[in-house]
N, C-alpha and C positions, 0 to 999 in steps of 0.2 A: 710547343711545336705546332705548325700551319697541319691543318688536317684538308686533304686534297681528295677530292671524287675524280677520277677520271673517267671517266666514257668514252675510249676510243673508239676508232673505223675499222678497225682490224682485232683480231686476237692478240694476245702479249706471245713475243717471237722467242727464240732463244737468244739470239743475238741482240746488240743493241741498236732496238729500231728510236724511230723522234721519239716511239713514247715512253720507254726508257731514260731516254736522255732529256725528255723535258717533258713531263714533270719527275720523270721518275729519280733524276737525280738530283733535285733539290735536297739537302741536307739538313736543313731547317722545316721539312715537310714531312708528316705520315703519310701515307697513298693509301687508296682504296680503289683497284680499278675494277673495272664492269666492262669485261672485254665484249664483242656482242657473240651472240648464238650461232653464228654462220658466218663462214667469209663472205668479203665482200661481193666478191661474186657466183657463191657459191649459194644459190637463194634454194635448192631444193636442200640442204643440209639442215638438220635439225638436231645438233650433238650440242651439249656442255656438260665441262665437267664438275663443276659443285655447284648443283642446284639451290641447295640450300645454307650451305657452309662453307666459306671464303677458305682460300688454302692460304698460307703464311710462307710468302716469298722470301722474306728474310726480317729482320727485327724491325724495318717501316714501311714493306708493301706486304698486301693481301689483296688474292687476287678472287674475283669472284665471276661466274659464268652467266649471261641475262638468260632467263626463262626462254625468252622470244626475241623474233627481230619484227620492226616496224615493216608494214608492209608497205611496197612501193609501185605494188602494182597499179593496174588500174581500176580497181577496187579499193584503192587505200581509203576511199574518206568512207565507207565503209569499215575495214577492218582495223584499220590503223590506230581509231580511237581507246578501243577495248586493250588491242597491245598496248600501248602509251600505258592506262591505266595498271595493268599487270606488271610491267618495266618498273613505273615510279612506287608502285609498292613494291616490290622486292626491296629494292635502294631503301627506302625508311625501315624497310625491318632488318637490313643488315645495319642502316645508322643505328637501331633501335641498341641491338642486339651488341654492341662495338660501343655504344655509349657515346655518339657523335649525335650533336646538337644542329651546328649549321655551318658544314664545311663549303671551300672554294669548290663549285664547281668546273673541272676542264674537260671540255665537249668536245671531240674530234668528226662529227657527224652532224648534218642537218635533222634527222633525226630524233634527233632528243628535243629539239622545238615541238616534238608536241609534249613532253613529261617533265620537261626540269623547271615549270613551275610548279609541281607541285611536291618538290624534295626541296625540304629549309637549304637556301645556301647563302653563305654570306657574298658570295660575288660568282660572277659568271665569265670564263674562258671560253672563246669560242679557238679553236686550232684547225684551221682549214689547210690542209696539206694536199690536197685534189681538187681537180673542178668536177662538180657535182650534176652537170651537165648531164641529161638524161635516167641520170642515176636516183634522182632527187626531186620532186615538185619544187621548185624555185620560190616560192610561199614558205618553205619551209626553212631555207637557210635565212630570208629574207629578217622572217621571225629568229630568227637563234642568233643573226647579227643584232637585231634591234635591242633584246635583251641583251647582251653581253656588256658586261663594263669596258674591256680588252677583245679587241680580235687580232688572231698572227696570223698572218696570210705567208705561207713558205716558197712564193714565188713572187718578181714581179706583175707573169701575168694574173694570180689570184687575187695580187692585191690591188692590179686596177680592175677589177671584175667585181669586187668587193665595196671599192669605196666610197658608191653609191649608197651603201646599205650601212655604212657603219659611221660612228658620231667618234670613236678611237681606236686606231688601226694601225699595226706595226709590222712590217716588210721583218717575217725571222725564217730566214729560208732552212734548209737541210744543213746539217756537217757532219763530221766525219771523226773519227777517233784515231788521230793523229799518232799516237803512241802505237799504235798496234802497229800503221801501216807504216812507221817510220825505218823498218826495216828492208823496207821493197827499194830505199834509194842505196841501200851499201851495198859492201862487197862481200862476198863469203856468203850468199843466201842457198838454201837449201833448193836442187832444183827437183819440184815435182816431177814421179816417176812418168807420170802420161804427157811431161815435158823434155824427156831429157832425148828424145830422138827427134824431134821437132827441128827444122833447120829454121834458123834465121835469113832473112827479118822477118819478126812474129809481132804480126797486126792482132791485137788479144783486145777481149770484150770481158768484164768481171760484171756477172749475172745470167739472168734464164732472159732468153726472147719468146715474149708469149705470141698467140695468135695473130695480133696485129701490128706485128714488128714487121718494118719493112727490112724486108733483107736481101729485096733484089741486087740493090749497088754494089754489095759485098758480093755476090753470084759474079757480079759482070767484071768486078776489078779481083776475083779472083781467077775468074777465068784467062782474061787477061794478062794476069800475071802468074803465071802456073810456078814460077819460082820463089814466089811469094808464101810465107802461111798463115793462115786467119785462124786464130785459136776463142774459141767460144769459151770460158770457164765457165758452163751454167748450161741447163739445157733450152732446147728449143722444142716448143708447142709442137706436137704431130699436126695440128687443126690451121699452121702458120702455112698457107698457101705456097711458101718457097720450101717447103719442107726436106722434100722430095731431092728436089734440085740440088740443095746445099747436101744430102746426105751422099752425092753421087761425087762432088766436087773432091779429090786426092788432097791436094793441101788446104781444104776447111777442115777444121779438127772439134767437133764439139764435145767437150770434155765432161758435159753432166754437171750437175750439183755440185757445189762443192763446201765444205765447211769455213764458215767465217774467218777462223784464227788461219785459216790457210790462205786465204787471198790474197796477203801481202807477198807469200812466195812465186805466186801464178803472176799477179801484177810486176815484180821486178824481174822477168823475163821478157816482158813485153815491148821490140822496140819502136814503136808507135800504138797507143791506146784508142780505143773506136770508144764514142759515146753512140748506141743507135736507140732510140726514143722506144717506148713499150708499150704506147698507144693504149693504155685502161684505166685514162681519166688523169695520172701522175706523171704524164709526157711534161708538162708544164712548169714541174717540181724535177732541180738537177738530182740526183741517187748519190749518198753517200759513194758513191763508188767513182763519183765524178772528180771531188773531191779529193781524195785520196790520188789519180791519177796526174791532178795536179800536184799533190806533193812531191811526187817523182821529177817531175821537172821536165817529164818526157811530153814530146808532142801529141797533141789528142785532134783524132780526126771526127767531126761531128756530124751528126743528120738532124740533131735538134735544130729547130729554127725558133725561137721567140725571144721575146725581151730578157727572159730568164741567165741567155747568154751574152747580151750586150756586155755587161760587167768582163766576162773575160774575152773579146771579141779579137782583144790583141794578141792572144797567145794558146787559140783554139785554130784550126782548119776544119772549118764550114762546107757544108756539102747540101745539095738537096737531092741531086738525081746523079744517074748511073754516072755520065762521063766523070761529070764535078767531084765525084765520089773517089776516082781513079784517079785524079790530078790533088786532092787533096791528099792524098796516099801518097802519092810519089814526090809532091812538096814536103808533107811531113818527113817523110826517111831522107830527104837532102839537107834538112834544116842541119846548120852549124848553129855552132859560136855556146854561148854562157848565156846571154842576156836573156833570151825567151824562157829557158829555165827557173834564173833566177826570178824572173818577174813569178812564175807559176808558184813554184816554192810561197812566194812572197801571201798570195792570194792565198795559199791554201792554210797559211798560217794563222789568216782573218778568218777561217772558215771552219776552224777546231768546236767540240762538240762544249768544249767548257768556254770557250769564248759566246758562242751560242746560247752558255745556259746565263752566260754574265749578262748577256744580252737581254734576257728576258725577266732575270730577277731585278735588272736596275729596272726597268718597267712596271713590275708588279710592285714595287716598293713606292716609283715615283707615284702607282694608284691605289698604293695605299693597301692593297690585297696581299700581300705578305707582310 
């Protein structure tokens, strides 16, 4: 069995995020991940839970907490050396302790450019799912693409931003777990309770808008269409400067949080789907949630604008500002006919999380690293 390091950008989630789904569902792999000490952007935070002793996720992941996070301030060539140091020993005394020799490692962070040469590994993943833009010394991914044997850039724009920096580089974007969501396209679904007074047509968003989500367009086309309802399933930032505004609007509905296994039910309510961008670096990278909205077949009204959408350009409604935003609504809800569905379907088929992980293990085979 492949014995796998991961290091991702984030904490391991409950639900299945990429890094679940790749590496984590390689089958032929044991995992060892090293989630880091603080969210991403939660840099005053200083919590992990097993400092010293990996917790046992199930019979081939274990999961283990980093001591520290690299610093990123503007102090880091300063402090950042001594963290590196502290980071890369933790890792060899859990290889120590685990009886690992010189596992694959897979990097989801510029970050680990300053420690992963010094943990034995037989080969280097680098997994870029964010642009690292301002977040990052740009020295630092530059290093973590040079070493890598493989890099996965999960957008196209990542991966032209990238391709300067890397000698082999593979476009593996986001997907989506098709079997969960495949219930949102039938008939007979369950309708949630903070759904069932809702009038149609229900313009629905699955996820939270953080602070720098633009949410004006939705204010001005809900305004404008007061007949209309715009159901948020996810909360929205207090710190989101339309905060206010949308909390004042009758038929915007923000519904809070909501549990993963229950998305499928919110999403097959919705008769037009909004993609609006979340602006914390993963605007560039489409959201499993994009994904899944495609598999409904139903129209989706967008505020993304990059390369990332060229691919489905023909069976998306594109928006950038308030008016556009309000006419791409009202095109969306006139759309007839089968064909734009079926082509959606069709896309969202290429876009399953096990086509994704096929995708990436005929890669790691063709280099030899599984």
């Amino acid at each position: 069995m492949v014995q796998i390091v991961s290091i991702p950008n984030y904490r391991w989630q409950p639900f299945p995020s990429r890094l679940r789904r790749l590496p984590g569902a390689l089958e032929e792999a044991e995992l060892m991940v090293f989630e880091p000490a603080i969210g991403p952007f939660d840099w005053g935070e200083r919590r992990w839970r097993n400092p010293k002793e990996g917790c046992r996720l199930n019979k081939r992941v274990t999961l283990f907490t980093l001591p520290c996070a690299v610093s990123v301030t503007e102090d880091y060539e300063t402090r950042a050396p001594g963290e590196c140091k502290r980071i890369s020993a933790f890792i060899r005394s859990a290889l120590t302790q685990y009886g690992w020799e010189a596992p694959l490692l897979w990097c989801g962070s510029p970050a680990c450019a300053g420690f992963f040469g010094d943990i034995p590994h037989s080969g280097l993943i680098y997994d870029c799912d964010r642009s690292w833009d301002g977040l990052a010394p740009g020295e630092w991914e530059a290093a973590l693409c040079d070493g890598a044997d493989v890099v996965f850039a999960a957008s196209p724009f990542l991966e032209e931003q990238l391709s300067p920096l890397c000698h082999n580089l593979a476009l593996v974007p986001n997907g989506f777990d098709d079997a969960l969501f495949a219930p949102s396209i039938g008939d007979g679904l369950r309708t949630p309770h903070d759904l069932a007074d809702i009038p149609h047509p229900i313009f629905g968003m699955l996820g939270s808008c953080g602070e720098g989500t633009n949410l004006a367009p939705l204010i001005y086309a809900a305004k404008a269409q007061p007949d209309w309802s715009f159901v948020l399933a996810g909360g929205v930032s207090r710190y989101n400067p339309d905060f206010n505004a949308l909390a004042q609007l009758p038929n915007v509905h923000v519904l809070g949080k909501k549990s993963y296994v229950s998305l499928p039910h919110y999403l097959g309510h919705f008769d037009v789907c909004l993609s609006l961008p979340v602006s914390d670096g993963s605007e560039s990278v489409l959201p499993e949630t994009f994904y899944a909205c495609l598999q409904t077949g139903r129209p989706i009204v967008t505020l993304t604008a990059g390369p990332e959408l060229d691919q489905y350009g023909d069976v998306v409604y594109p928006a950038h500002f308030d008016i556009e935003f309000l006419d791409a609504c009202r095109r969306a809800l006139a759309e007839t006919g089968e064909t734009l569905p079926r082509i959606r379907r069709t896309y969202a088929g290429e876009a399953s999380w096990s086509e994704r992980l096929a995708q990436c293990r005929r890669i790691l085979h063709g280099t030899a690293l599984l």
